[in-house]
PAVOKOL-133729 format. One record per atom (N, C-alpha, C): residue number from 1; residue in three letters; x, y, z. Coordinates in steps of 0.02 Angstrom, whole numbers, plus 32768, in hexadecimal, padded with zeros to 4 digits. Example, Ala and Ser with C-alpha at 12.3 -4.5 7.8 and 13.67 -1.06 7.14 Angstrom:
! residues 2
{i: 1 | aa: ALA | xx: 8294 | yy: 7EE4 | zz: 8186} $
{i: 1 | aa: ALA | xx: 8267 | yy: 7F1F | zz: 8186} $
{i: 1 | aa: ALA | xx: 8294 | yy: 7F5B | zz: 8186} $
{i: 2 | aa: SER | xx: 8282 | yy: 7F90 | zz: 8162} $
{i: 2 | aa: SER | xx: 82AC | yy: 7FCB | zz: 8165} $
{i: 2 | aa: SER | xx: 8285 | yy: 8002 | zz: 818A} $
//
This chain:
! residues 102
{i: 1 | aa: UNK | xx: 0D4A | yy: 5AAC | zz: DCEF} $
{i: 1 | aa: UNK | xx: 0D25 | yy: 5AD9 | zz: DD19} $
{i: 1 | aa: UNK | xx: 0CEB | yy: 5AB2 | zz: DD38} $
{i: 2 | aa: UNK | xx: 0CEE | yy: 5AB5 | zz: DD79} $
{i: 2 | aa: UNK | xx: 0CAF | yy: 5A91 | zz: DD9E} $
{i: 2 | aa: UNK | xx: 0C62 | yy: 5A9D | zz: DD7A} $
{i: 3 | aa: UNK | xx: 0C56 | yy: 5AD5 | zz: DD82} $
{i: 3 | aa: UNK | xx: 0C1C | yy: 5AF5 | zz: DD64} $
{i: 3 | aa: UNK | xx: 0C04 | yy: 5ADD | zz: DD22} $
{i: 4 | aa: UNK | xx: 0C30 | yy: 5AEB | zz: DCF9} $
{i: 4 | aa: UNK | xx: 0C32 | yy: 5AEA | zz: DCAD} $
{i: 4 | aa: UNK | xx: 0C26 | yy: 5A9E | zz: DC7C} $
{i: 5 | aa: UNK | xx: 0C58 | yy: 5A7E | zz: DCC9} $
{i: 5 | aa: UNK | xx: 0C87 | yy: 5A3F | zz: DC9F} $
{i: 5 | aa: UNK | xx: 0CAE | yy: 5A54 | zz: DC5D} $
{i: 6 | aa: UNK | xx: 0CC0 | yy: 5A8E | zz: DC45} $
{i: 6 | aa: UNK | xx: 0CEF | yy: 5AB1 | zz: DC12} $
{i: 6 | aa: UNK | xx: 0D24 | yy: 5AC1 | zz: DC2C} $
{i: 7 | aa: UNK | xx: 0D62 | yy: 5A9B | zz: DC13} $
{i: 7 | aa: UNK | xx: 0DB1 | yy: 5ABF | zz: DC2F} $
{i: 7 | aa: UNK | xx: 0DCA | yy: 5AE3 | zz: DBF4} $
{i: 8 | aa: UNK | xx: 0E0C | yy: 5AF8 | zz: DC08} $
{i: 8 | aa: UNK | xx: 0E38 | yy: 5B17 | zz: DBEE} $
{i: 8 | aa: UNK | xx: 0E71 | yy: 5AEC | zz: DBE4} $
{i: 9 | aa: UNK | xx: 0E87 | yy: 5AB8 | zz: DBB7} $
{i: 9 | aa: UNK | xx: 0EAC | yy: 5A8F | zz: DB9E} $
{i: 9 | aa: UNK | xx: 0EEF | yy: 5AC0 | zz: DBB9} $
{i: 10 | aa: UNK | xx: 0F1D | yy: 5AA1 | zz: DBE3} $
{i: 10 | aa: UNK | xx: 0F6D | yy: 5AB7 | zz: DBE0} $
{i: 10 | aa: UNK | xx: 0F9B | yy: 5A85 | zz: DBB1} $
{i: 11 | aa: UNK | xx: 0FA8 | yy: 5AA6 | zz: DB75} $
{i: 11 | aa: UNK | xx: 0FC9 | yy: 5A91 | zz: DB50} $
{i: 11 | aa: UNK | xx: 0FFA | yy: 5A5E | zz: DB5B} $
{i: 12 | aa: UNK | xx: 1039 | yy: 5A83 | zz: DB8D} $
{i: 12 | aa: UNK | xx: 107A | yy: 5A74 | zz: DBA2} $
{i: 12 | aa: UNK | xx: 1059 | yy: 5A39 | zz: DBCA} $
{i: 13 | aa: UNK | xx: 1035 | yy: 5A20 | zz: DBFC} $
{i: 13 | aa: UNK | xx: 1010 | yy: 59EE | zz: DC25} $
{i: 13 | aa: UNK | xx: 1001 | yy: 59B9 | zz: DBFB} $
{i: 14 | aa: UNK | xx: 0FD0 | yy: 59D5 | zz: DBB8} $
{i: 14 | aa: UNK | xx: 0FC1 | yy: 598B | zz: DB83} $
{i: 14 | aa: UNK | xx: 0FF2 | yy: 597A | zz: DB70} $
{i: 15 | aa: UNK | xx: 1019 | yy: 599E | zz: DB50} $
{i: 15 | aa: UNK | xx: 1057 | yy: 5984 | zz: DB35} $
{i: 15 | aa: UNK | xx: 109E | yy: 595E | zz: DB69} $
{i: 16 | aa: UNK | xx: 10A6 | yy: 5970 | zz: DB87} $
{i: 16 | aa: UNK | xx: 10D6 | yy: 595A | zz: DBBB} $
{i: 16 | aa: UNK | xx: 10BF | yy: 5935 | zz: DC02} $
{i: 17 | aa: UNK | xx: 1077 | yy: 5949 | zz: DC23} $
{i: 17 | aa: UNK | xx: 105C | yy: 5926 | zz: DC4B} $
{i: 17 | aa: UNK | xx: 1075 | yy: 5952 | zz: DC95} $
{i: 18 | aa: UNK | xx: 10AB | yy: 5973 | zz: DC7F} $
{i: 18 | aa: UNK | xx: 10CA | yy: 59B4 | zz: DCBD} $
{i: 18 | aa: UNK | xx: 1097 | yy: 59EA | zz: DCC7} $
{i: 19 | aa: UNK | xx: 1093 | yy: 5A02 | zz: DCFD} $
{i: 19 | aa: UNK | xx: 105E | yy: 5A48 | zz: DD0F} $
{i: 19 | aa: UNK | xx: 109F | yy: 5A69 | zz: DD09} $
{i: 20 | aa: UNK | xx: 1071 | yy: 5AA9 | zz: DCEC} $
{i: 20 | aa: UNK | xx: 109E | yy: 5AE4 | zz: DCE6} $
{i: 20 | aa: UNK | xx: 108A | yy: 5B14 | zz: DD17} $
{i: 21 | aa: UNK | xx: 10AF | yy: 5B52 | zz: DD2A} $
{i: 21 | aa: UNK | xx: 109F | yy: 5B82 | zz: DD53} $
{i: 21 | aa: UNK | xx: 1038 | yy: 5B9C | zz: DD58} $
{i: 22 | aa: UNK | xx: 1041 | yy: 5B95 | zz: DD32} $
{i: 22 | aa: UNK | xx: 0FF0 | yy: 5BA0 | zz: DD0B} $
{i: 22 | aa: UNK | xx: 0FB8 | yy: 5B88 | zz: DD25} $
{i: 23 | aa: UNK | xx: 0FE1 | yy: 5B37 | zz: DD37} $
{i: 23 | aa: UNK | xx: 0F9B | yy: 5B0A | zz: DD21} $
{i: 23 | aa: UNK | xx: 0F6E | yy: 5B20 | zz: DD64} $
{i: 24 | aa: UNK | xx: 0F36 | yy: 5B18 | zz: DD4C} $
{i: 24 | aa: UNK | xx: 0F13 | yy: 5B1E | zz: DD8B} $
{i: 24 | aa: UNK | xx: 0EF7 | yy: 5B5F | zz: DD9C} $
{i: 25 | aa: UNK | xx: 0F14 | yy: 5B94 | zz: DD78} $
{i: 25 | aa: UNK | xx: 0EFF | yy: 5BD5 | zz: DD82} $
{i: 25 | aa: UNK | xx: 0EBA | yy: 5BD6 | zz: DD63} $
{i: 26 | aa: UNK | xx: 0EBC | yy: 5BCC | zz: DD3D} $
{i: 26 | aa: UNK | xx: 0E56 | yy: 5BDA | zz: DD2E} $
{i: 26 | aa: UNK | xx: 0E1F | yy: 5BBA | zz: DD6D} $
{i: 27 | aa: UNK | xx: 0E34 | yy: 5B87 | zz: DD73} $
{i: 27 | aa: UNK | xx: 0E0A | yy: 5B72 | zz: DDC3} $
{i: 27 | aa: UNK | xx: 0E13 | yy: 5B9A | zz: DDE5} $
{i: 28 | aa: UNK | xx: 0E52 | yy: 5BA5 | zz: DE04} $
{i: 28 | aa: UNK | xx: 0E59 | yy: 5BC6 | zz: DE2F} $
{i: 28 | aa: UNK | xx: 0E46 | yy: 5C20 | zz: DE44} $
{i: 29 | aa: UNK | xx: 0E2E | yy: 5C33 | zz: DDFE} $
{i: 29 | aa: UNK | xx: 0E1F | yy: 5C71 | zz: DDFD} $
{i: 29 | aa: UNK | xx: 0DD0 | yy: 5C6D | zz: DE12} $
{i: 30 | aa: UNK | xx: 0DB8 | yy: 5C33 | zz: DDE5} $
{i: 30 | aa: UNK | xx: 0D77 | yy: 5C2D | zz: DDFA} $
{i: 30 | aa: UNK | xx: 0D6D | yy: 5C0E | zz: DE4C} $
{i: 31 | aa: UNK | xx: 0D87 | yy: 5BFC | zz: DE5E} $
{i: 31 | aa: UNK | xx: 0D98 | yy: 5BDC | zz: DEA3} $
{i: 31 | aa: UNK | xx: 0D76 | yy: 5C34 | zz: DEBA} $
{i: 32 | aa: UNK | xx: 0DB4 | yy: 5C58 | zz: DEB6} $
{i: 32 | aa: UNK | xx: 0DAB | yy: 5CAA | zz: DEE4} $
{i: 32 | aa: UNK | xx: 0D6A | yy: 5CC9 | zz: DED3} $
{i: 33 | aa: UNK | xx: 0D52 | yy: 5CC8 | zz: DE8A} $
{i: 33 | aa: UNK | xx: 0D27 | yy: 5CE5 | zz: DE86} $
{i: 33 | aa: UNK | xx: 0CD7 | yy: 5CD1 | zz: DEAD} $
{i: 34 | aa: UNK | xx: 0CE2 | yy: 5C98 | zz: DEE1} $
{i: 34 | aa: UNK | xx: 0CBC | yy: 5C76 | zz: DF08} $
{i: 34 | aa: UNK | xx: 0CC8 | yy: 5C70 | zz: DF51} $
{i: 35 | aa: UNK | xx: 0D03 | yy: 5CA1 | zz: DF44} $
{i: 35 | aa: UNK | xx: 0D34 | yy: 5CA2 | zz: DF87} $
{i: 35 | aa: UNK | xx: 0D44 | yy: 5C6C | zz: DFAF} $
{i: 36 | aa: UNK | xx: 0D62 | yy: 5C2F | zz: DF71} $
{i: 36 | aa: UNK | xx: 0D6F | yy: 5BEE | zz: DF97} $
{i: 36 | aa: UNK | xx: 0DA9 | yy: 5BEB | zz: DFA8} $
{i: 37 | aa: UNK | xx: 0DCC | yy: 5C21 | zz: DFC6} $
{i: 37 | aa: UNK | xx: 0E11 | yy: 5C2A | zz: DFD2} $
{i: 37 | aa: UNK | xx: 0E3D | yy: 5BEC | zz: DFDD} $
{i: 38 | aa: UNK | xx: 0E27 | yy: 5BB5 | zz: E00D} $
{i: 38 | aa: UNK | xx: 0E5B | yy: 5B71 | zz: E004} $
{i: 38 | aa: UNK | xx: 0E6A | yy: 5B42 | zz: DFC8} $
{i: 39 | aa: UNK | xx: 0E25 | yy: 5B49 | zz: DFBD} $
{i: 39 | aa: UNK | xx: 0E1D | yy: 5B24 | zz: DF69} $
{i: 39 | aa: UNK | xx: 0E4A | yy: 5B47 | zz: DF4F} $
{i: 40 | aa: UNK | xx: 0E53 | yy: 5B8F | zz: DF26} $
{i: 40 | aa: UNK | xx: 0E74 | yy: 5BBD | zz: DF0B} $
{i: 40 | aa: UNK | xx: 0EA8 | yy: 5BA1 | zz: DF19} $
{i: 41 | aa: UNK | xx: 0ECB | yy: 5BA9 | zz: DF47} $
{i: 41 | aa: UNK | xx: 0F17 | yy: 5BA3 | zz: DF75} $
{i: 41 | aa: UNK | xx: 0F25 | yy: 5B65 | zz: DF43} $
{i: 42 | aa: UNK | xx: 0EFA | yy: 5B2B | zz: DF58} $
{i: 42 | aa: UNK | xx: 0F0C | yy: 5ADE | zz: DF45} $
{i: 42 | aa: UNK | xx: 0F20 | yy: 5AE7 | zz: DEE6} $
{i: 43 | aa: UNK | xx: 0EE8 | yy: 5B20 | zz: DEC1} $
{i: 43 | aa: UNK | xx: 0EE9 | yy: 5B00 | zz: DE87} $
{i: 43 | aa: UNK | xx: 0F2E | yy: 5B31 | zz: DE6F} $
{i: 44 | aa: UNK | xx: 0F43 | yy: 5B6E | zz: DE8B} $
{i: 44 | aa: UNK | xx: 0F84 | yy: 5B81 | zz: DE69} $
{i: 44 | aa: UNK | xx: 0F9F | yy: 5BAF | zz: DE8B} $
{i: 45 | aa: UNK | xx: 0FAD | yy: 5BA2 | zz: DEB5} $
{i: 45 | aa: UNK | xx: 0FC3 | yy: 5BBA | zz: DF0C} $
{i: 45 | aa: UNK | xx: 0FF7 | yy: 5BED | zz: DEF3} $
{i: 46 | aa: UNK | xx: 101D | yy: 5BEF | zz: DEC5} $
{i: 46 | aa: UNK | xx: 1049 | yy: 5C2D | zz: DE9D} $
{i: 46 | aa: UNK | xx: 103C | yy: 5C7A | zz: DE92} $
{i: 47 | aa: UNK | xx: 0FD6 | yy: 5C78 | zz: DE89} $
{i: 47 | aa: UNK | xx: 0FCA | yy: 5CAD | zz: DE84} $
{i: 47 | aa: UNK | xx: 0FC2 | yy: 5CCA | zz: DECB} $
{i: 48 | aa: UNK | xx: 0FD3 | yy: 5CAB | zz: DEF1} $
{i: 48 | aa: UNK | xx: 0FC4 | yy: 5CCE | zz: DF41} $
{i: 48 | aa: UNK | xx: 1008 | yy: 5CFF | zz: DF4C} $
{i: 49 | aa: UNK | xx: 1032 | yy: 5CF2 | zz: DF1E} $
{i: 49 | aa: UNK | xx: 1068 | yy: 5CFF | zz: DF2A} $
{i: 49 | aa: UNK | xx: 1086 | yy: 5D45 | zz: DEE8} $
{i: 50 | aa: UNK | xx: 1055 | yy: 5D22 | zz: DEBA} $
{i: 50 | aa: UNK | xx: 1082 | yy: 5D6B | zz: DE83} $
{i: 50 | aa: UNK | xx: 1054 | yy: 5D9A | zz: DE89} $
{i: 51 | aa: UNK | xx: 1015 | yy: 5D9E | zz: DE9A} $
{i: 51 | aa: UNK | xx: 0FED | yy: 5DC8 | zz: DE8A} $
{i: 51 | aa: UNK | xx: 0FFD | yy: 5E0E | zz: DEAB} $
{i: 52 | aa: UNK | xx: 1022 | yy: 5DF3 | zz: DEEA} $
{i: 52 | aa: UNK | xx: 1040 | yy: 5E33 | zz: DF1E} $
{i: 52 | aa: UNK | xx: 1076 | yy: 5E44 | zz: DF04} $
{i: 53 | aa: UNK | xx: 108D | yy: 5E13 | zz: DEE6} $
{i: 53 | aa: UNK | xx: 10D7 | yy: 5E33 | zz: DEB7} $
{i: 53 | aa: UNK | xx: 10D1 | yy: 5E59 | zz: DE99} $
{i: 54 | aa: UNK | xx: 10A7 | yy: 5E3B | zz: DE5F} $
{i: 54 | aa: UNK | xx: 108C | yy: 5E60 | zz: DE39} $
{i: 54 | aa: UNK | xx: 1079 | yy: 5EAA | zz: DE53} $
{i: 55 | aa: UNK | xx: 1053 | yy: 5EBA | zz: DE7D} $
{i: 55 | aa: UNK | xx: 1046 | yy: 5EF6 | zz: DE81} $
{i: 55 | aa: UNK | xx: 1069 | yy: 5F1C | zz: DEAC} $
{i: 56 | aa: UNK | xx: 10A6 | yy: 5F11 | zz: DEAE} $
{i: 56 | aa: UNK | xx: 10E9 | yy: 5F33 | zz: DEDF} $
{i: 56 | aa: UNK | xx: 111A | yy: 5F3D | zz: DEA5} $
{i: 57 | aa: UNK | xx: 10FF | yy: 5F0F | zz: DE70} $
{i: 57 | aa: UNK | xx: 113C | yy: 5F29 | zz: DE25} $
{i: 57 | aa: UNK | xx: 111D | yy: 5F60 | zz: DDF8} $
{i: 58 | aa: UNK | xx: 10C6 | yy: 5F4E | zz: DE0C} $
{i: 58 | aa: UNK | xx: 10A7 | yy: 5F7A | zz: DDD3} $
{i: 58 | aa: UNK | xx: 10B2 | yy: 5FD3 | zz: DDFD} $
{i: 59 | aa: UNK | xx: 10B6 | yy: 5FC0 | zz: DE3B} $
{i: 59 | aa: UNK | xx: 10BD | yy: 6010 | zz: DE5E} $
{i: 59 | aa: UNK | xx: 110D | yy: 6036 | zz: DE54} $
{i: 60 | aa: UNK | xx: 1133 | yy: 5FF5 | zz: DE61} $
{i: 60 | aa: UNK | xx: 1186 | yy: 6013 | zz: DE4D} $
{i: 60 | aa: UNK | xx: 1179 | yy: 6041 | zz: DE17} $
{i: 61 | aa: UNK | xx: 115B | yy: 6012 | zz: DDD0} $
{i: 61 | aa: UNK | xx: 1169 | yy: 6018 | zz: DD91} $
{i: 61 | aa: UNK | xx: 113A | yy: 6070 | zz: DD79} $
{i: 62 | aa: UNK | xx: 1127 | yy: 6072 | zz: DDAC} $
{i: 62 | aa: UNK | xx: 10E4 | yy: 60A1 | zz: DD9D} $
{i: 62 | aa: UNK | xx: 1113 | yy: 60F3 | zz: DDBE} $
{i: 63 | aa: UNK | xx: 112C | yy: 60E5 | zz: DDFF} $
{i: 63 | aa: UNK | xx: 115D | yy: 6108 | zz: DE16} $
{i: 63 | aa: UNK | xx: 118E | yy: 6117 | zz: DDF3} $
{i: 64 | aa: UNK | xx: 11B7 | yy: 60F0 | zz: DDD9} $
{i: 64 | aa: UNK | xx: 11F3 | yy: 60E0 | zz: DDAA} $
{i: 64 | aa: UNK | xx: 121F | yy: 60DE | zz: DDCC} $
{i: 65 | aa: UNK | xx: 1224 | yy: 60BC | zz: DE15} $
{i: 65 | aa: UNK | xx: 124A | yy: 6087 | zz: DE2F} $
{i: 65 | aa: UNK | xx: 1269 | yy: 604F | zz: DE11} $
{i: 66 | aa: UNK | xx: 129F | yy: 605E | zz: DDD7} $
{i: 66 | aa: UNK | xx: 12A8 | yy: 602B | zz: DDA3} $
{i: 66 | aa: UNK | xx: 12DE | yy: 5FFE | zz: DDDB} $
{i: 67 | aa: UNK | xx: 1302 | yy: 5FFB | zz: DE08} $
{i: 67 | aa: UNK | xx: 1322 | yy: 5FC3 | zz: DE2C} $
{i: 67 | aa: UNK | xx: 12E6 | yy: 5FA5 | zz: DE50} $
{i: 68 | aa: UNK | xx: 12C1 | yy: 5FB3 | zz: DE62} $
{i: 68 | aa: UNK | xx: 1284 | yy: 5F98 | zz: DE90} $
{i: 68 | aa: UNK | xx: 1263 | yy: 5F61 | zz: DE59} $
{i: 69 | aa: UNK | xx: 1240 | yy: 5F88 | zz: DE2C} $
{i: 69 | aa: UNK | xx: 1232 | yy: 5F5C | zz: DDED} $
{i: 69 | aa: UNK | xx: 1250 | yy: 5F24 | zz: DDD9} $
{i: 70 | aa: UNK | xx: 1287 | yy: 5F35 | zz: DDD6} $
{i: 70 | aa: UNK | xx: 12C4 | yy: 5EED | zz: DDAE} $
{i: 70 | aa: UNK | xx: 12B7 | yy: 5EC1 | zz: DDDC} $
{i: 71 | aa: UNK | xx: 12C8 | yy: 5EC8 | zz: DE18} $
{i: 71 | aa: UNK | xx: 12CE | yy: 5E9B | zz: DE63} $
{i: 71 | aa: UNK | xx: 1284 | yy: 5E74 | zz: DE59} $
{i: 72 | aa: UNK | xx: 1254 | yy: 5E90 | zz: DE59} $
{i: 72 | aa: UNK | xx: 1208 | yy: 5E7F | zz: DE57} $
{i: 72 | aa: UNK | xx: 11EF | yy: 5E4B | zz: DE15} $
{i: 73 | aa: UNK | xx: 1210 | yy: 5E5F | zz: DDE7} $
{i: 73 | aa: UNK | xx: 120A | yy: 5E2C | zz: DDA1} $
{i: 73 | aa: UNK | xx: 122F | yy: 5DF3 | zz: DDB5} $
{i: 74 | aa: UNK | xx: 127C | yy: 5E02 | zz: DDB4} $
{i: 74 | aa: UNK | xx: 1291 | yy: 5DC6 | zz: DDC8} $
{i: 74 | aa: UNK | xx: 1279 | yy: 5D97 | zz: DDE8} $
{i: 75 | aa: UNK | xx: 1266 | yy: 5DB8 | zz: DE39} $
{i: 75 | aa: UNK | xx: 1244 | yy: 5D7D | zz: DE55} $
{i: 75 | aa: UNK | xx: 1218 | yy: 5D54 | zz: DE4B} $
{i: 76 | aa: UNK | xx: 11E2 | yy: 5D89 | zz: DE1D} $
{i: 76 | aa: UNK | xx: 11B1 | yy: 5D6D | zz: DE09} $
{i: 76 | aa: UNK | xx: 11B1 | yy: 5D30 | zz: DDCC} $
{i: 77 | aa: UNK | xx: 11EA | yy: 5D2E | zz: DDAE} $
{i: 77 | aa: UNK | xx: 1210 | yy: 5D07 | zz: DD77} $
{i: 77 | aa: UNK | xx: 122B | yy: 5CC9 | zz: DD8F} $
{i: 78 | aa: UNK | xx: 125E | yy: 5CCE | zz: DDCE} $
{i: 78 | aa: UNK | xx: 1286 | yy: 5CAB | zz: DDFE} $
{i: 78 | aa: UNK | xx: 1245 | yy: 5C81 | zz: DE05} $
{i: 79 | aa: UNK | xx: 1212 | yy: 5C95 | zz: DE45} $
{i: 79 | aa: UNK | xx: 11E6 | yy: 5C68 | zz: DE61} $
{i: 79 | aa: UNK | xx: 11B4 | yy: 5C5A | zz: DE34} $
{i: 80 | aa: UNK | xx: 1198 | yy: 5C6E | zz: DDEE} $
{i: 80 | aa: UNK | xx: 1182 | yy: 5C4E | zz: DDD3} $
{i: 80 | aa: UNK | xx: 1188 | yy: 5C08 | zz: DDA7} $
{i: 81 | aa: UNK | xx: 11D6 | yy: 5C0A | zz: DD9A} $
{i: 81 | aa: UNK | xx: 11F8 | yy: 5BD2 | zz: DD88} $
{i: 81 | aa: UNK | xx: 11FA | yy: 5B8A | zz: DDBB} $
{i: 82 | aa: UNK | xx: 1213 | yy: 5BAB | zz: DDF2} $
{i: 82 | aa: UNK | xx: 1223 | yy: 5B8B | zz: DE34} $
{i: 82 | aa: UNK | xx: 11E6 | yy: 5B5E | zz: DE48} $
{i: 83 | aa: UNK | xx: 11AE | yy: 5B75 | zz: DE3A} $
{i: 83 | aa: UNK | xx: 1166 | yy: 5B62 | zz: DE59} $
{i: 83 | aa: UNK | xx: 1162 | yy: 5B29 | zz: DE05} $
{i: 84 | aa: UNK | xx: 1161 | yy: 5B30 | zz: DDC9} $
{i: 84 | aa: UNK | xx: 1162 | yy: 5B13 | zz: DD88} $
{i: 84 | aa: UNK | xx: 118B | yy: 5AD8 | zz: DD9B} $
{i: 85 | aa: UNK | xx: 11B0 | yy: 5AE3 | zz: DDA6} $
{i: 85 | aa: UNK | xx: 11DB | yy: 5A97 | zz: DDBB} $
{i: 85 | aa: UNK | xx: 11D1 | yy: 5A67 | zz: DDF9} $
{i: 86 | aa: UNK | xx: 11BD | yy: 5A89 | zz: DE1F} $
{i: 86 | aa: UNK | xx: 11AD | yy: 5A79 | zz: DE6A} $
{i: 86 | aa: UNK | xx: 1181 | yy: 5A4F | zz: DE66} $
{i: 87 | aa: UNK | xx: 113D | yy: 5A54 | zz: DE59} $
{i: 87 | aa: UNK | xx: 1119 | yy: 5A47 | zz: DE49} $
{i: 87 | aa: UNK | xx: 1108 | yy: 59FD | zz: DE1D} $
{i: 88 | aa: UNK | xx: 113E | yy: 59F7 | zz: DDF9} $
{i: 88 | aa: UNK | xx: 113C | yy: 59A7 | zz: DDE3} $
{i: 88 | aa: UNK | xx: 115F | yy: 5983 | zz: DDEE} $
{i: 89 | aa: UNK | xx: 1193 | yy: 5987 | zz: DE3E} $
{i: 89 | aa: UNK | xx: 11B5 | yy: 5951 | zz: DE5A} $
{i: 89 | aa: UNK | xx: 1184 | yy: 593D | zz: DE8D} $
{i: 90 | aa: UNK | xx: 1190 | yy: 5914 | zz: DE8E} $
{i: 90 | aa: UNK | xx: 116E | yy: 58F2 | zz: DEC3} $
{i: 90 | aa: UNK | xx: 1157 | yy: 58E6 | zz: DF0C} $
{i: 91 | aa: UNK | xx: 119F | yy: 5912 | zz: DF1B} $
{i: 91 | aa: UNK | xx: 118E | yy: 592A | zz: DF6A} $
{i: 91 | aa: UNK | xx: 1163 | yy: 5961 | zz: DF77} $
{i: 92 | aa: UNK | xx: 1163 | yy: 5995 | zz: DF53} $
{i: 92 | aa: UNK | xx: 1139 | yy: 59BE | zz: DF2F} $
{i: 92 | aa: UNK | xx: 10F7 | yy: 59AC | zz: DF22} $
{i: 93 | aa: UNK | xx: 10DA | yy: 5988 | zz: DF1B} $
{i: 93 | aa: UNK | xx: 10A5 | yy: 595D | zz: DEFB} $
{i: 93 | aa: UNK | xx: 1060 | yy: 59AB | zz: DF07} $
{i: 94 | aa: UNK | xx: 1073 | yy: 59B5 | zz: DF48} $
{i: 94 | aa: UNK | xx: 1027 | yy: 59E2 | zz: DF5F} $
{i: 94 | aa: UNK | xx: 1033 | yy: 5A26 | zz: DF44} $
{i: 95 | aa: UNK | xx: 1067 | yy: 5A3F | zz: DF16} $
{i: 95 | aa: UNK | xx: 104A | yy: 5A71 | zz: DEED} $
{i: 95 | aa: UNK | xx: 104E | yy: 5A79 | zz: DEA8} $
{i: 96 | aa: UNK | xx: 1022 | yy: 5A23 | zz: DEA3} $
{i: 96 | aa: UNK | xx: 100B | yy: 5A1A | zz: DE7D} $
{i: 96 | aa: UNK | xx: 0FA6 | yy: 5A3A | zz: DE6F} $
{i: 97 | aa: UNK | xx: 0F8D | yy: 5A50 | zz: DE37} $
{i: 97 | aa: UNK | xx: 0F56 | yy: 5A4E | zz: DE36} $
{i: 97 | aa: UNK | xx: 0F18 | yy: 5A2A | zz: DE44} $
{i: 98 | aa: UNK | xx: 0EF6 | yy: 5A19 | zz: DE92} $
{i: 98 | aa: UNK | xx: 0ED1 | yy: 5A00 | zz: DEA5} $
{i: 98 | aa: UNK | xx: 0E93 | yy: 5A08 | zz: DECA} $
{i: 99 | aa: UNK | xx: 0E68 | yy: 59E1 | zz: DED7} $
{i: 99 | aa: UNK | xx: 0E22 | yy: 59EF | zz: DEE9} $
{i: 99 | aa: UNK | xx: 0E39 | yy: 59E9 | zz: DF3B} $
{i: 100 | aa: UNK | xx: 0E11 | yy: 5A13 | zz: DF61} $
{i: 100 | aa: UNK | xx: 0E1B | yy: 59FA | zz: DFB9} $
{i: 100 | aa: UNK | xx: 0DDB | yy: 59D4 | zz: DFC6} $
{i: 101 | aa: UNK | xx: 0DFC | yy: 59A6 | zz: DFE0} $
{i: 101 | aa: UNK | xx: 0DDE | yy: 5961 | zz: E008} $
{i: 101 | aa: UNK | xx: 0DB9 | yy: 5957 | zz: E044} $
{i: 102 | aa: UNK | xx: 0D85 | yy: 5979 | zz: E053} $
{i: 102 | aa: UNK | xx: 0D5D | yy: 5973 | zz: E08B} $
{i: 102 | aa: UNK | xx: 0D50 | yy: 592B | zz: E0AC} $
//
């Protein structure tokens, strides 16, 4: 954490040296809560993406739109994996967890 200099150790990262879907989300929350929206993007650009999911599954689920729901997890399962792997090939490199470069 910039502020702090205190992180949040990702387990799966020490141990293997791979970012997981994860990594990066604690910056990046704090990123928003400063409304550093590109920073954010850079440190786990994933949540730009489930959070709307997220709340199009939490409304299915609330409705009890149970085919809407399934469709909505899945994806959210699908592209969270998808982004987990992505992420540590190499062509990929930029969604990886990083600082932006002025």
């Amino acid at each position: 954490m910039p502020l702090t200099k205190i992180g949040i150790p990702c387990i799966f990262h020490e141990i293997t040296g791979l970012y997981c879907p994860g990594c990066g989300a604690t910056r990046a929350a704090t990123a928003l809560l400063n409304l550093d929206f590109p920073q954010a993007f850079r440190y786990n650009s994933i949540l730009f993406f489930l959070l709307p999911m997220y709340a199009v599954y939490y409304a299915a689920e609330k409705n009890r739109l149970r085919p809407l729901s399934k469709v909505m997890m899945t994806a959210m399962l699908v592209l969270t994996l998808a982004f987990g792997i992505l992420r540590n090939i190499p062509e990929f490199a930029w969604l990886a967890p990083t600082v932006i470069r002025i």
